[in-house]
N, C-alpha and C positions, 0 to 999 in steps of 0.2 A: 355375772353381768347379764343385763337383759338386752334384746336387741336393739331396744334402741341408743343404750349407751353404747352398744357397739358402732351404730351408724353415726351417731353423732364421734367416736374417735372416731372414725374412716372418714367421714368427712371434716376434720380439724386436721388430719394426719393429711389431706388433700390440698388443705389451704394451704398449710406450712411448704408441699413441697414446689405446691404453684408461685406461693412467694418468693422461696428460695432460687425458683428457675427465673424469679422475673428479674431479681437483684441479679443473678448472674447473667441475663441478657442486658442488661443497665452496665455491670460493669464493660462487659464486652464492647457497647457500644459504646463508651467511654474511651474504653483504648480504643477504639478503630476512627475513632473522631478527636481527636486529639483538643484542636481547634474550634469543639463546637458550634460547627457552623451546618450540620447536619448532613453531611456527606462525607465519608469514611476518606480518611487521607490517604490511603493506596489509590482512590480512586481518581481523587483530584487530583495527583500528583500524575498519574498514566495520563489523563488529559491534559495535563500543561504540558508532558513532555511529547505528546504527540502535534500537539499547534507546534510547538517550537518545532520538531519535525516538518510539519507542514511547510510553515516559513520558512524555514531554512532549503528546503525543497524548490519554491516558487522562487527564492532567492538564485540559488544557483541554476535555476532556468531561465530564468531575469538576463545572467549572465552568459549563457550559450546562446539566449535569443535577443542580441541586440536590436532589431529592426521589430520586435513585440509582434512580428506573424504568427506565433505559434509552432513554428518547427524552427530547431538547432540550427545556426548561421551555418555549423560547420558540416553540417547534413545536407543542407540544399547544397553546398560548395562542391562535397562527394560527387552529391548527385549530378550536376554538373560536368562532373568532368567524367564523369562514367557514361554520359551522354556524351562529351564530346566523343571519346575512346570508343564508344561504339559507331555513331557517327565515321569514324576515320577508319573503323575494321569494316566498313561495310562499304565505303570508299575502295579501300584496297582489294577487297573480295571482286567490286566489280571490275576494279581494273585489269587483276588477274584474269579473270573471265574473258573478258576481251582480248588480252592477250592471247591466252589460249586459244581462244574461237580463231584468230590470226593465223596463230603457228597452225593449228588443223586444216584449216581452210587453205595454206600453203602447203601444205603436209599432201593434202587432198589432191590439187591440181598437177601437181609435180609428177 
């Protein structure tokens, strides 16, 4: 055989297997699109189930945040009363103080 019935096989032997890989990227794309709507159903599916995530997310913030300020009803309430309770220890602190300063300052003169 002369060279060029060689390149002409090598290049027929190249069609075939270019062909062979494109039907097997056709079928693959087949199965991953089920639906033919041209985007792979693993993919579409991870994105519905993430909106649905989403909503369901703002949904049950919906509900911790009645008043729609953006922070949990039951967070400011915390916060609140963690304000009061420091408020009232730092009440007590000065009253003790005073006290003390009292008893010393009797303590002193005596």
């Amino acid at each position: 055989m002369d060279f060029k019935g060689l390149l002409e096989k090598a290049k027929e032997a190249a069609r075939s297997v270019a062909q062979g890989a494109e039907k097997r990227l056709q079928e693959i794309k087949e199965k991953l699109d089920q639906d033919k709507d041209g985007r792979p159903d693993v993919l579409e599916k991870a994105l519905e189930e993430a909106e649905k995530a989403l909503h369901e997310a703002k949904s049950r913030l919906a509900d911790l945040d009645q008043d729609k300020d953006g922070v949990p009803d039951k967070l400011k309430e915390v916060s609140e009363l963690a304000k009061k309770a420091a408020e009232a220890a730092k009440a007590k602190a000065e009253e003790a103080a005073h006290l003390l300063r009292e008893r010393w300052g009797k303590g002193r003169g005596a």
